[in-house]
C-alpha atoms as a printed R data frame, in Angstrom:
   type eleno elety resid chain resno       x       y       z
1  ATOM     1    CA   UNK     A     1 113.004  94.726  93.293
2  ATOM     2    CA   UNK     A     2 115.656  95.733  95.904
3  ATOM     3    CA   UNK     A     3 113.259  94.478  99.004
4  ATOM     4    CA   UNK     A     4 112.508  90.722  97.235
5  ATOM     5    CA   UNK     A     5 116.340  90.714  96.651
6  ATOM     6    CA   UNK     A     6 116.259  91.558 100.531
7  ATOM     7    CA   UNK     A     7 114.136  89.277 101.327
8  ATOM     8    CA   UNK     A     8 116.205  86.450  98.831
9  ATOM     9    CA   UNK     A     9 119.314  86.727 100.933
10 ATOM    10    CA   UNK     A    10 117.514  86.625 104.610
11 ATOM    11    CA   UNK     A    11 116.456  83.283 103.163
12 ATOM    12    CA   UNK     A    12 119.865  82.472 102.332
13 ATOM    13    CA   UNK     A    13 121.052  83.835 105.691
14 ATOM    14    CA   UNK     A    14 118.681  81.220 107.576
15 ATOM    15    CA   UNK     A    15 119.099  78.213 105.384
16 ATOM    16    CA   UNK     A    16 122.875  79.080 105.526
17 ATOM    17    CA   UNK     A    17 122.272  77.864 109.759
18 ATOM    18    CA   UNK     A    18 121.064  74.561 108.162
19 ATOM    19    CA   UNK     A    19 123.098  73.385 105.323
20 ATOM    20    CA   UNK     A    20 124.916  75.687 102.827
21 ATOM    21    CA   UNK     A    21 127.987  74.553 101.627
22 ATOM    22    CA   UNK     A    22 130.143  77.549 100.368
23 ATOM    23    CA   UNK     A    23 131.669  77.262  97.016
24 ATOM    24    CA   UNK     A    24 132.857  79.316  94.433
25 ATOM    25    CA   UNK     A    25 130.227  79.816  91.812
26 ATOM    26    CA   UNK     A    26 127.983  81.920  89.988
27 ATOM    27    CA   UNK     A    27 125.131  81.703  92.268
28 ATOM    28    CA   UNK     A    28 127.681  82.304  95.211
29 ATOM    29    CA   UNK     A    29 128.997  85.681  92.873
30 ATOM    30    CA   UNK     A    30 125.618  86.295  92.216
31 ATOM    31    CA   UNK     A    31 124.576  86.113  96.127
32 ATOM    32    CA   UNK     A    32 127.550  89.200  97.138
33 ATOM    33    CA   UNK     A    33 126.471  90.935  94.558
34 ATOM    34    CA   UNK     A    34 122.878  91.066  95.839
35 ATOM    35    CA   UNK     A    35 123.733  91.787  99.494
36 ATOM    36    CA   UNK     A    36 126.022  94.889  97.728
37 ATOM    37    CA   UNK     A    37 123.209  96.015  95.941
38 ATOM    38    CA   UNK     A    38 120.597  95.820  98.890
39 ATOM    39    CA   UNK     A    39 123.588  98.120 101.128
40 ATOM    40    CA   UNK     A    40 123.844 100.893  98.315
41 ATOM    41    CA   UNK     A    41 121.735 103.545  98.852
42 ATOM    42    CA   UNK     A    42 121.252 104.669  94.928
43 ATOM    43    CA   UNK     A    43 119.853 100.765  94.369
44 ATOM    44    CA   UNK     A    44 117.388 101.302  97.414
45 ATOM    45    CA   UNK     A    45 116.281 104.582  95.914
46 ATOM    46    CA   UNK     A    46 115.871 103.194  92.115
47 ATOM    47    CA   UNK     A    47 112.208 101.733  91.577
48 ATOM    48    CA   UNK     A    48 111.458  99.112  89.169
49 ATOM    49    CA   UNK     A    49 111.670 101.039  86.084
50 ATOM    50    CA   UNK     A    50 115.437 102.450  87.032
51 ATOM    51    CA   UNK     A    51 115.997  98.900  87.668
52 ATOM    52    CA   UNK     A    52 114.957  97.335  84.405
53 ATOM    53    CA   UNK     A    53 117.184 100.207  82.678
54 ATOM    54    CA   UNK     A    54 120.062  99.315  84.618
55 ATOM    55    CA   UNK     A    55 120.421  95.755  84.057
56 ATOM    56    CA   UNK     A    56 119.051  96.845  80.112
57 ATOM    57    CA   UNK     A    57 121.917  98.825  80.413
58 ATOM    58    CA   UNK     A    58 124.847  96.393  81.071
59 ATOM    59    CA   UNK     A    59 124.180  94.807  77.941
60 ATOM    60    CA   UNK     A    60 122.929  97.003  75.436
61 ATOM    61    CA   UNK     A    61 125.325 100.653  74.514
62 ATOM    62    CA   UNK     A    62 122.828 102.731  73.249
63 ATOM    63    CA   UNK     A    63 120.433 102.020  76.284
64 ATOM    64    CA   UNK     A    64 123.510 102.983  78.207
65 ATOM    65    CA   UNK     A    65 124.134 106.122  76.539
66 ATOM    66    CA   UNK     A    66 120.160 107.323  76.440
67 ATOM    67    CA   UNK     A    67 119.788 106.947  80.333
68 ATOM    68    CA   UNK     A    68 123.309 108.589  80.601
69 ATOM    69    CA   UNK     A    69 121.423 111.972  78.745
70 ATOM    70    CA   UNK     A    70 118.372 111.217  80.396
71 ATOM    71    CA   UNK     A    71 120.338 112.321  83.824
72 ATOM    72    CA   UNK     A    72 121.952 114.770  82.689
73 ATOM    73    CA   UNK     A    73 118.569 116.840  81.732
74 ATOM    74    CA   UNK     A    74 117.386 115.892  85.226
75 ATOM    75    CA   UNK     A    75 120.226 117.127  86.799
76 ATOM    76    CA   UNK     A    76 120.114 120.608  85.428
77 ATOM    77    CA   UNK     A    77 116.343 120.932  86.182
């Protein structure tokens, strides 16, 4: 996920040298929150399946709390 988000924002880099007008919106929000993602290394490291429970995550509590107890018996292992 993390290197199509990569390569997402080098396409917004180059179109930005041809016409991007910069405005506050949610694809704008949406953009810097994409180039944060692709500079942390924990959301380089996460595969597709520590992805989907991430974003899963945001919106649902009980998704939340099982991955939270899912590291925690990693982490003593």
């Amino acid at each position: 996920m993390i290197k199509i988000i990569g390569l997402y924002i080098s396409f917004r880099w180059t179109y930005a040298w041809v016409e991007d007008f910069s405005r506050f919106d949610l694809s704008y929000f949406f953009l810097w929150v994409m180039i944060g993602m692709c500079f942390s290394k924990s959301f380089r490291e996460m595969n597709n399946a520590d992805m989907k429970i991430w974003v899963l995550g945001i919106f649902n509590e009980r998704i939340r709390k099982a991955s939270y107890f899912y590291d925690l018996n990693i982490k003593k292992v």
